[in-house]
C-alpha positions in Angstrom: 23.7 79.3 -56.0 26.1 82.1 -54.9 29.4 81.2 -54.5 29.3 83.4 -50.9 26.8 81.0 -50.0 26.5 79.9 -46.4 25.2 76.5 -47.9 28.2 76.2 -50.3 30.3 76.8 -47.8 29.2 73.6 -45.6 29.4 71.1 -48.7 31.9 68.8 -48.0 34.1 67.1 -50.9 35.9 64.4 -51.0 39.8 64.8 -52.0 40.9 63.7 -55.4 42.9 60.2 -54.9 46.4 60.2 -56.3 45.8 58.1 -59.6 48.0 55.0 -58.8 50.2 53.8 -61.7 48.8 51.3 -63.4 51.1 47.8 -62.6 51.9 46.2 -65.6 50.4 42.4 -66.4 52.2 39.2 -64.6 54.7 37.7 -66.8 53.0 34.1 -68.0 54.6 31.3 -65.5 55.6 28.7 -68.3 59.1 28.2 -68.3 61.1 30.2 -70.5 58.0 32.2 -71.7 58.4 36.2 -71.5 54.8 37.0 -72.8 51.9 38.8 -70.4 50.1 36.0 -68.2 46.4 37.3 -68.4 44.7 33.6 -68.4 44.2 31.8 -65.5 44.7 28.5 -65.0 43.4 26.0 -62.0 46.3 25.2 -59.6 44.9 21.2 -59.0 43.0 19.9 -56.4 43.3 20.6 -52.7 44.4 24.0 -54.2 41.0 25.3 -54.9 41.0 29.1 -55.3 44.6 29.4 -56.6 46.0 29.7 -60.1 48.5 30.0 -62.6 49.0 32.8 -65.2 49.7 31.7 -68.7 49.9 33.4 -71.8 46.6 32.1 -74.3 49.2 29.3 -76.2 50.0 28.0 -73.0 47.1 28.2 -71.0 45.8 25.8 -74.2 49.0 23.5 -73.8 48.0 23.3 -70.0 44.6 22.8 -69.9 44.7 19.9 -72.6 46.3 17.4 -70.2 44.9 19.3 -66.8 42.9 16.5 -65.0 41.4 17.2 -61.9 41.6 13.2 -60.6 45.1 12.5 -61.2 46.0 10.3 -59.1 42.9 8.7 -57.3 41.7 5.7 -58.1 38.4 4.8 -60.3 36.5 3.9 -56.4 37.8 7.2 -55.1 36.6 9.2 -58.2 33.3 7.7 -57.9 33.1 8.2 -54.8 34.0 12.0 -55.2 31.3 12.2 -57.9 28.5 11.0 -55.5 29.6 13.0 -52.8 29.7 15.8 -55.4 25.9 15.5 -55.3 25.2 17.0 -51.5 28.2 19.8 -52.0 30.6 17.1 -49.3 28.2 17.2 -46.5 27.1 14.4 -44.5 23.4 13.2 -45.3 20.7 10.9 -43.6 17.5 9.7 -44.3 14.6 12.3 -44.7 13.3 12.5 -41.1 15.6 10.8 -39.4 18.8 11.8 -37.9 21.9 10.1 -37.3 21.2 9.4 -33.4 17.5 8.2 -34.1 18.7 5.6 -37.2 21.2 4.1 -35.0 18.4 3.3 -32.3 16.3 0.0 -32.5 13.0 1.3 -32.9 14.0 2.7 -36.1 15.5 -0.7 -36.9 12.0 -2.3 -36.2 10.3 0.1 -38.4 12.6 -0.6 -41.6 12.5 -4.4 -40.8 8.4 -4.3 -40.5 8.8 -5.8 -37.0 7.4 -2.9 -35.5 3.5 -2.7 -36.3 1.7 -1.1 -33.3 0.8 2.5 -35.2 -1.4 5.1 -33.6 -4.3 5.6 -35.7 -6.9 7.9 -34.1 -9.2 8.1 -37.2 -8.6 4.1 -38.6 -7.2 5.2 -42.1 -4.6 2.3 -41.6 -6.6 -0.2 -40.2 -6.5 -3.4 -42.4 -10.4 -3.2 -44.3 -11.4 -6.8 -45.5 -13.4 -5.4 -48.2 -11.8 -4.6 -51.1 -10.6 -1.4 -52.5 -9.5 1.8 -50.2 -11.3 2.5 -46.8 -12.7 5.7 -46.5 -14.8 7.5 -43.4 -18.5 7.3 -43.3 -18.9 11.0 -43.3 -16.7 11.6 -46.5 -17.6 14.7 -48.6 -18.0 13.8 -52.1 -17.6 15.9 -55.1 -20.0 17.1 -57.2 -19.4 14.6 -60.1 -18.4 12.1 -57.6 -21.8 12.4 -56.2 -23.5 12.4 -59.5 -21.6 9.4 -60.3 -23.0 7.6 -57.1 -26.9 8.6 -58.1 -26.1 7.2 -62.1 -25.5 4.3 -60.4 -28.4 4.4 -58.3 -25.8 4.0 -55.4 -25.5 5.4 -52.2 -22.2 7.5 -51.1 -21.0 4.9 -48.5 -21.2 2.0 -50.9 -18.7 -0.5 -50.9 -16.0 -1.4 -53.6 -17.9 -4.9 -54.5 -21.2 -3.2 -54.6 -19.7 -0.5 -56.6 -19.0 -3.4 -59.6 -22.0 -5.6 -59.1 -24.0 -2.7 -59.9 -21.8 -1.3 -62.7 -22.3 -5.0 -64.5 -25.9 -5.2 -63.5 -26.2 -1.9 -65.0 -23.9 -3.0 -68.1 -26.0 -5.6 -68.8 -29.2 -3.9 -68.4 -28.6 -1.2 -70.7 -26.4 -2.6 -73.1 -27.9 -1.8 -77.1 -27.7 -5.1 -77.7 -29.7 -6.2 -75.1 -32.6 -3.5 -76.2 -32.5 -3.5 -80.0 -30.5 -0.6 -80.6 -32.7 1.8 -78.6 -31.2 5.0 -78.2 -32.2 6.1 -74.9 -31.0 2.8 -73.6 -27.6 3.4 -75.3 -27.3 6.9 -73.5 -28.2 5.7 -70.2 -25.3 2.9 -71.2 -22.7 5.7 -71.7 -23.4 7.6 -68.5 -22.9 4.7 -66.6 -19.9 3.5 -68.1 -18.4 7.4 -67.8 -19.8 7.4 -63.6 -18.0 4.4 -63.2 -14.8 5.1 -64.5 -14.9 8.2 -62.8 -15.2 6.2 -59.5 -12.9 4.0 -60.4 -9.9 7.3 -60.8 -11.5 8.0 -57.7 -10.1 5.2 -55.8 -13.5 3.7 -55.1 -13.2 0.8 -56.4 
Protein backbone atom coordinates (compact mmCIF):
# COMPACT_ATOMS: atom_id res chain seq x y z
CA UNK A 1 0.00 0.00 0.00
CA UNK A 2 1.21 3.58 -0.67
CA UNK A 3 1.68 5.57 2.12
CA UNK A 4 -0.27 8.64 0.03
CA UNK A 5 -3.02 6.28 0.11
CA UNK A 6 -6.52 7.69 0.40
CA UNK A 7 -7.27 4.32 2.26
CA UNK A 8 -4.32 4.74 4.69
CA UNK A 9 -5.32 7.88 5.31
CA UNK A 10 -8.85 6.83 6.80
CA UNK A 11 -7.43 3.99 9.10
CA UNK A 12 -8.02 4.86 12.42
CA UNK A 13 -5.57 3.86 15.38
CA UNK A 14 -6.02 3.74 18.63
CA UNK A 15 -3.50 5.92 20.99
CA UNK A 16 -0.85 4.21 22.89
CA UNK A 17 -2.02 4.04 26.73
CA UNK A 18 0.44 5.58 29.13
CA UNK A 19 1.96 2.30 30.71
CA UNK A 20 0.79 2.70 34.39
CA UNK A 21 3.54 1.91 37.00
CA UNK A 22 3.25 -1.23 38.17
CA UNK A 23 1.95 -0.87 42.21
CA UNK A 24 4.04 -2.92 44.26
CA UNK A 25 2.49 -6.15 46.25
CA UNK A 26 0.26 -5.55 49.69
CA UNK A 27 2.36 -5.88 52.62
CA UNK A 28 1.06 -9.41 54.43
CA UNK A 29 -1.61 -8.31 57.22
CA UNK A 30 -0.05 -10.55 60.20
CA UNK A 31 1.03 -8.40 62.83
CA UNK A 32 4.54 -7.36 62.81
CA UNK A 33 5.15 -9.14 59.46
CA UNK A 34 6.91 -6.85 56.70
CA UNK A 35 6.90 -9.58 53.88
CA UNK A 36 4.68 -9.29 50.36
CA UNK A 37 0.99 -10.56 51.10
CA UNK A 38 0.28 -12.42 47.75
CA UNK A 39 -1.99 -15.41 49.44
CA UNK A 40 -5.33 -14.94 50.12
CA UNK A 41 -7.02 -15.96 52.94
CA UNK A 42 -11.07 -16.28 53.67
CA UNK A 43 -12.20 -13.42 55.88
CA UNK A 44 -15.00 -15.92 57.88
CA UNK A 45 -18.40 -16.37 57.43
CA UNK A 46 -21.01 -13.69 56.65
CA UNK A 47 -17.89 -12.18 54.97
CA UNK A 48 -18.03 -14.13 51.88
CA UNK A 49 -16.06 -12.50 49.06
CA UNK A 50 -13.50 -10.74 51.26
CA UNK A 51 -9.93 -11.69 52.31
CA UNK A 52 -6.83 -11.36 53.99
CA UNK A 53 -3.31 -11.04 52.47
CA UNK A 54 -0.67 -13.13 54.12
CA UNK A 55 2.72 -13.96 53.32
CA UNK A 56 2.88 -18.22 52.45
CA UNK A 57 4.17 -18.92 56.39
CA UNK A 58 1.34 -17.24 57.61
CA UNK A 59 -1.32 -17.94 55.33
CA UNK A 60 -0.26 -21.69 56.65
CA UNK A 61 -0.38 -20.49 60.40
CA UNK A 62 -3.92 -19.10 59.50
CA UNK A 63 -5.52 -21.60 57.69
CA UNK A 64 -4.56 -24.42 60.26
CA UNK A 65 -7.02 -23.23 62.90
CA UNK A 66 -9.48 -21.25 60.21
CA UNK A 67 -12.92 -22.96 60.83
CA UNK A 68 -15.74 -21.82 58.98
CA UNK A 69 -18.47 -22.98 62.03
CA UNK A 70 -16.97 -21.30 64.87
CA UNK A 71 -19.24 -20.55 66.92
CA UNK A 72 -22.63 -22.34 65.93
CA UNK A 73 -23.76 -25.03 67.44
CA UNK A 74 -23.60 -28.95 66.30
CA UNK A 75 -27.84 -28.38 65.31
CA UNK A 76 -27.01 -25.19 63.54
CA UNK A 77 -24.04 -26.78 61.56
CA UNK A 78 -26.19 -29.57 60.50
CA UNK A 79 -28.59 -27.60 59.70
CA UNK A 80 -26.30 -25.44 57.41
CA UNK A 81 -25.02 -28.64 55.80
CA UNK A 82 -28.52 -29.70 54.68
CA UNK A 83 -29.45 -26.46 53.55
CA UNK A 84 -26.11 -26.59 51.82
CA UNK A 85 -27.67 -29.13 49.58
CA UNK A 86 -30.46 -26.70 47.52
CA UNK A 87 -27.64 -23.67 47.46
CA UNK A 88 -30.10 -21.89 50.73
CA UNK A 89 -33.27 -21.81 48.89
CA UNK A 90 -36.52 -22.76 50.11
CA UNK A 91 -37.83 -26.26 48.69
CA UNK A 92 -41.26 -28.09 48.47
CA UNK A 93 -42.41 -31.22 47.38
CA UNK A 94 -42.06 -32.09 43.59
CA UNK A 95 -45.37 -30.86 42.14
CA UNK A 96 -46.69 -29.19 44.79
CA UNK A 97 -46.26 -25.72 45.96
CA UNK A 98 -46.33 -24.15 49.16
CA UNK A 99 -49.99 -22.71 48.85
CA UNK A 100 -51.36 -26.12 47.44
CA UNK A 101 -49.50 -28.41 50.52
CA UNK A 102 -51.06 -26.22 53.01
CA UNK A 103 -54.66 -26.87 51.54
CA UNK A 104 -56.78 -30.02 52.67
CA UNK A 105 -57.12 -31.80 49.65
CA UNK A 106 -53.50 -32.32 49.55
CA UNK A 107 -53.81 -33.42 53.15
CA UNK A 108 -56.33 -36.11 52.06
CA UNK A 109 -54.14 -37.36 49.38
CA UNK A 110 -51.02 -37.93 51.71
CA UNK A 111 -53.37 -39.42 54.40
CA UNK A 112 -55.07 -41.94 51.67
CA UNK A 113 -58.46 -40.39 52.72
CA UNK A 114 -58.98 -39.06 49.42
CA UNK A 115 -59.68 -41.97 46.81
CA UNK A 116 -62.14 -40.65 44.16
CA UNK A 117 -59.39 -40.65 41.05
CA UNK A 118 -60.29 -39.91 37.54
CA UNK A 119 -59.49 -42.74 35.46
CA UNK A 120 -60.78 -42.45 31.88
CA UNK A 121 -59.05 -45.64 30.62
CA UNK A 122 -59.44 -47.97 34.17
CA UNK A 123 -55.59 -48.48 34.58
CA UNK A 124 -56.26 -47.91 38.41
CA UNK A 125 -59.23 -49.70 38.82
CA UNK A 126 -58.84 -52.49 41.55
CA UNK A 127 -58.70 -55.97 39.07
CA UNK A 128 -59.64 -59.10 41.28
CA UNK A 129 -57.64 -61.29 39.24
CA UNK A 130 -54.31 -61.51 39.96
CA UNK A 131 -51.29 -59.91 38.43
CA UNK A 132 -51.38 -56.32 36.53
CA UNK A 133 -54.52 -55.24 34.49
CA UNK A 134 -53.86 -54.44 31.08
CA UNK A 135 -56.37 -53.21 28.04
CA UNK A 136 -57.95 -55.66 25.86
CA UNK A 137 -56.47 -54.12 22.75
CA UNK A 138 -52.81 -54.23 24.07
CA UNK A 139 -50.06 -54.42 21.35
CA UNK A 140 -47.71 -57.18 22.16
CA UNK A 141 -44.21 -57.61 21.14
CA UNK A 142 -42.92 -59.83 18.89
CA UNK A 143 -41.45 -62.32 21.49
CA UNK A 144 -44.17 -61.50 23.74
CA UNK A 145 -46.42 -62.73 21.19
CA UNK A 146 -44.45 -65.73 20.45
CA UNK A 147 -44.37 -66.42 24.00
CA UNK A 148 -48.30 -66.40 24.08
CA UNK A 149 -48.56 -69.05 20.99
CA UNK A 150 -45.62 -71.49 22.97
CA UNK A 151 -47.99 -71.48 25.34
CA UNK A 152 -50.74 -72.18 23.20
CA UNK A 153 -52.30 -69.01 24.86
CA UNK A 154 -54.24 -66.32 23.68
CA UNK A 155 -52.92 -62.43 24.10
CA UNK A 156 -55.74 -61.47 26.50
CA UNK A 157 -55.15 -64.36 28.88
CA UNK A 158 -55.25 -63.97 32.40
CA UNK A 159 -52.45 -64.08 35.07
CA UNK A 160 -54.00 -67.63 36.57
CA UNK A 161 -54.45 -69.00 33.19
CA UNK A 162 -50.97 -67.87 32.27
CA UNK A 163 -49.56 -70.52 35.31
CA UNK A 164 -52.08 -73.31 35.00
CA UNK A 165 -50.91 -73.67 31.60
CA UNK A 166 -47.18 -73.15 32.20
CA UNK A 167 -47.53 -76.27 34.94
CA UNK A 168 -49.86 -78.17 32.56
CA UNK A 169 -47.23 -77.65 30.00
CA UNK A 170 -44.31 -78.43 32.70
CA UNK A 171 -45.69 -81.45 33.43
CA UNK A 172 -46.53 -82.50 29.96
CA UNK A 173 -43.23 -82.07 28.57
CA UNK A 174 -41.07 -82.73 31.30
CA UNK A 175 -37.97 -85.57 30.18
CA UNK A 176 -38.86 -87.42 32.80
CA UNK A 177 -42.23 -87.80 32.06
CA UNK A 178 -41.27 -89.04 28.36
CA UNK A 179 -38.11 -91.07 28.78
CA UNK A 180 -35.60 -88.71 27.93
CA UNK A 181 -37.05 -87.86 24.53
CA UNK A 182 -35.38 -85.07 22.99
CA UNK A 183 -37.92 -83.32 21.17
CA UNK A 184 -40.00 -83.40 24.36
CA UNK A 185 -37.05 -81.85 26.27
CA UNK A 186 -36.89 -78.88 23.58
CA UNK A 187 -40.49 -78.20 23.57
CA UNK A 188 -39.74 -78.21 27.65
CA UNK A 189 -37.10 -75.42 27.28
CA UNK A 190 -39.14 -73.16 25.11
CA UNK A 191 -41.85 -73.19 27.38
CA UNK A 192 -39.90 -72.58 30.39
CA UNK A 193 -37.98 -69.52 28.40
CA UNK A 194 -41.87 -68.04 27.00
CA UNK A 195 -42.86 -68.09 30.43
CA UNK A 196 -40.25 -66.40 32.09
CA UNK A 197 -40.34 -63.94 29.53
CA UNK A 198 -44.05 -63.29 30.49
CA UNK A 199 -43.35 -63.31 33.76
CA UNK A 200 -40.46 -59.93 33.23
CA UNK A 201 -43.24 -58.90 31.30
CA UNK A 202 -45.53 -58.28 34.17
CA UNK A 203 -48.06 -60.85 33.02
CA UNK A 204 -48.13 -62.81 35.55
Amino acid sequence: MRLDSKYFDRIRTRRKREQEPEQAPPTCQWDGCDKKGVHRAPVGRNAEGQFFLFCFEHVKEYNKGYNYFSGLSDSEIARYQKEAITGHRPTWTVGVNKSAKDSPIHSEVRSGAYTRVRDPFGFVKENKSSGPRFPEQRKLKSLEAKAFDTMNLAANATSSEIKSRYKELVKKHHPDANGGDRGSEERFRAVIQAYQLLKQNGFC
